[in-house]
Legacy VTK file of the C-alpha trace (Angstrom):
# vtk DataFile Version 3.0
C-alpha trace
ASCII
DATASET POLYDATA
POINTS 198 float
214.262 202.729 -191.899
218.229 202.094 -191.548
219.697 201.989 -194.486
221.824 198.602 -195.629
224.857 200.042 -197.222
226.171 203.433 -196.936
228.167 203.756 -200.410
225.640 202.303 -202.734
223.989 205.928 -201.950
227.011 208.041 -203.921
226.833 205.106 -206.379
222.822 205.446 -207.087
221.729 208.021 -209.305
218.192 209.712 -207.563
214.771 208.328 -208.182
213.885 210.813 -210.109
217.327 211.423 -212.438
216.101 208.052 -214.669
211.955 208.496 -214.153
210.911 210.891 -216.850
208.751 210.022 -219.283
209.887 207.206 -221.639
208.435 208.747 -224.761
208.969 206.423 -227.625
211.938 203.372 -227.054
211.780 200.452 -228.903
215.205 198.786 -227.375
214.499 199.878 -223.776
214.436 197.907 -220.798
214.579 198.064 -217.211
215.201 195.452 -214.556
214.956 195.601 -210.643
217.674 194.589 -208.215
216.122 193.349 -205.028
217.616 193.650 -201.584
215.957 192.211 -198.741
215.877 194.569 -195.575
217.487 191.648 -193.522
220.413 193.745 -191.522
222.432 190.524 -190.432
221.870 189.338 -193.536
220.723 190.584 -196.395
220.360 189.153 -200.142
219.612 189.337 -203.813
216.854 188.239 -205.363
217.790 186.712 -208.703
215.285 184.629 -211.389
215.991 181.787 -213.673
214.297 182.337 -216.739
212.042 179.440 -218.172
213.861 177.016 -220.774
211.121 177.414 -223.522
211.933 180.946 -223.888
212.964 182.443 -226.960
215.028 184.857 -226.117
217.945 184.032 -222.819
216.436 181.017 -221.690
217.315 179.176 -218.768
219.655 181.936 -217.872
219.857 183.743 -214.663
218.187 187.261 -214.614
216.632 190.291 -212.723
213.043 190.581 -212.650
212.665 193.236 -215.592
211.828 193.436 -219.150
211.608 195.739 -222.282
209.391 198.738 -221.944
206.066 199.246 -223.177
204.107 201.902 -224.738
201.440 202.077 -221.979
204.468 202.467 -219.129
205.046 206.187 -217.964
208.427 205.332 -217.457
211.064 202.970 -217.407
210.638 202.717 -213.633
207.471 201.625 -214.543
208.387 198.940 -216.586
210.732 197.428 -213.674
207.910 197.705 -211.400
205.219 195.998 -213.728
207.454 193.742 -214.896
208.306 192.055 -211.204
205.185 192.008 -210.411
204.170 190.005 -213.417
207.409 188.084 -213.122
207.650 187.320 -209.247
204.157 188.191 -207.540
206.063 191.367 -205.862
203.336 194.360 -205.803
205.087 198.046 -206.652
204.168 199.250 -202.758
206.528 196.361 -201.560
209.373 197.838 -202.797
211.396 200.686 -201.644
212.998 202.252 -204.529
216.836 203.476 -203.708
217.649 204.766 -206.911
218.822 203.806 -210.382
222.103 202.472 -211.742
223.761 204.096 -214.949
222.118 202.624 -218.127
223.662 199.802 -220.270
223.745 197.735 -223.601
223.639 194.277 -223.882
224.507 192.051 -225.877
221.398 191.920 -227.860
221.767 195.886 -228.362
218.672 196.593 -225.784
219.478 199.496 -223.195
218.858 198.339 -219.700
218.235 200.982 -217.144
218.840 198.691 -213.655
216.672 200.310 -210.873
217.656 198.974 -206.694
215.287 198.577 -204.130
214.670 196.678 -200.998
211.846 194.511 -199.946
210.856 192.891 -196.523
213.334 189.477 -195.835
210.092 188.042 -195.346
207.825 188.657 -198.660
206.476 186.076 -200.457
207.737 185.507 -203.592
205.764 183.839 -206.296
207.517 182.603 -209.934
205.252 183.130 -212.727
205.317 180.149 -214.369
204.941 181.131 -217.912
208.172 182.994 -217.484
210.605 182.105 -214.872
211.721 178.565 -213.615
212.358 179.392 -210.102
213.399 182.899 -207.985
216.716 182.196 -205.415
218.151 184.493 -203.261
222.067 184.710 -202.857
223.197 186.543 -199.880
225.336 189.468 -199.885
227.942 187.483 -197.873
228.185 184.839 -200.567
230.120 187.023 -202.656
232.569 187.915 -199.743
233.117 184.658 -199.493
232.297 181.166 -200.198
230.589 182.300 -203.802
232.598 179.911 -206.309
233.224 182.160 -209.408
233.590 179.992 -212.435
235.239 181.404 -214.979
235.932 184.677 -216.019
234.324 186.347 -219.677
235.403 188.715 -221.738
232.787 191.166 -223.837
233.208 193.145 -226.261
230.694 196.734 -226.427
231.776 199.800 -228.702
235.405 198.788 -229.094
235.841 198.257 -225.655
236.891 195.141 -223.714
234.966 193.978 -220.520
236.519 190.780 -218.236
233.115 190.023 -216.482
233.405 186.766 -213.577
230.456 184.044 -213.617
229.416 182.668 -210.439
228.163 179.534 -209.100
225.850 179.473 -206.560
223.574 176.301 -205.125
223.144 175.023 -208.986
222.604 178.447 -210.728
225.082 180.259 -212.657
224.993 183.826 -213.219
227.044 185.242 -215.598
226.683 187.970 -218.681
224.784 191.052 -218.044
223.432 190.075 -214.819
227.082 188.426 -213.373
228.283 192.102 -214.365
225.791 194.378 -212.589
226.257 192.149 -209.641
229.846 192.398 -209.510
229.331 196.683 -210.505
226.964 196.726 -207.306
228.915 194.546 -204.448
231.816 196.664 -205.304
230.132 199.594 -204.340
229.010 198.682 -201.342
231.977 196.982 -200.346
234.094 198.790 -197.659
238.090 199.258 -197.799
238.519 196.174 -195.550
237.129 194.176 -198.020
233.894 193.563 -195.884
230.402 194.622 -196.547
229.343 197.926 -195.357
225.851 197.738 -193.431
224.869 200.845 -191.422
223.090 200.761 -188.509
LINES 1 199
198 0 1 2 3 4 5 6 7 8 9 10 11 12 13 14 15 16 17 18 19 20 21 22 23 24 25 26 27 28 29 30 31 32 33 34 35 36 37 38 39 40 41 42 43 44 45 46 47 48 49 50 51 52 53 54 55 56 57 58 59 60 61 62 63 64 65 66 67 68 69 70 71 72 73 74 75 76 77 78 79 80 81 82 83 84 85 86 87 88 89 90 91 92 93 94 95 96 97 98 99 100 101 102 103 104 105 106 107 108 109 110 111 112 113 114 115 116 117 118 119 120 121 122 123 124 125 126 127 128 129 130 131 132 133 134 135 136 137 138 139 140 141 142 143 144 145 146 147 148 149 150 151 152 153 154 155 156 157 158 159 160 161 162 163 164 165 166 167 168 169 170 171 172 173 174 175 176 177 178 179 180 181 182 183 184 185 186 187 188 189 190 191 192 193 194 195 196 197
């Protein structure tokens, strides 16, 4: 299978660098980013999260959740969690690797695993969670993408300027605007263009 981007592999720790057992976390999460396999054009599968939520509702996510005492890891937990989230089975997805972990907000670590998926999967939003599932193609944040505003965070001491983005209605913004932007720049060649390998 070609690969879709050529840096995202320095940037990507291994599979099997973030899959050991998860022992006992109670602020652990994981999430999955979702790449379709779509050469010409390839995108991100995003999730708005239902509005009677308690906790981020309404807000624009990646399929993943806090782990569980009955996941092995925290792989795992992204798996189980899309599939409960978006109808995705764990076989559909090709795992590429894992990002570094981070905190949000809330003070929950977030290990963010990357795979890809067929362009053509059916996707199914679980109803009890999620509002709707869009895609947003990698293009879109080349250009045309209409970036909103600009945050600022504060983690630790430290300052982070994070950009929110506006795409057909949704917003994304916050943890998942920042991952985004972490991810596109890896993959993004010198010319400014994305990188997709043949």
């Amino acid at each position: 299978m070609r690969q879709l981007w050529q840096d995202l592999d320095a940037f990507l720790r291994p599979n099997n660098a973030l899959v050991e057992q998860s022992g006992s976390f109670p602020a652990q999460a994981s999430v999955m980013v979702l790449f379709t396999d779509d050469h010409h054009n390839p995108e991100i599968i995003f999730t708005l999260r239902a509005q009677h939520l308690s906790n981020h509702p309404g807000e624009v996510a990646f399929p993943g959740g806090m782990w569980e005492s009955h996941d092995a890891t925290l792989l795992a937990t992204a798996l189980r969690e899309t599939h409960e989230e978006i109808g995705l089975p764990p076989p559909a997805v090709k795992v590429l690797g894992a990002c570094r972990p981070r905190a949000t907000r809330a003070g929950v670590q977030v290990t963010p695993f990357v795979g890809i998926i067929a362009a053509d999967t059916e996707l199914v939003a679980n109803r009890a969670e999620l509002d709707a599932i869009f895609r947003v193609p990698l293009a879109a944040f080349h250009s045309g993408m209409i970036q909103t505003r600009t945050d600022i965070f504060s983690h630790a001491g430290q300052s982070f300027r994070v950009p929110a983005y506006a795409h057909q209605g949704y917003e994304i913004w916050g943890f998942t605007a920042a991952l985004t932007n972490e991810i596109i720049s890896a993959i993004v060649a010198e010319s400014g263009e994305i990188t997709l390998i043949q």
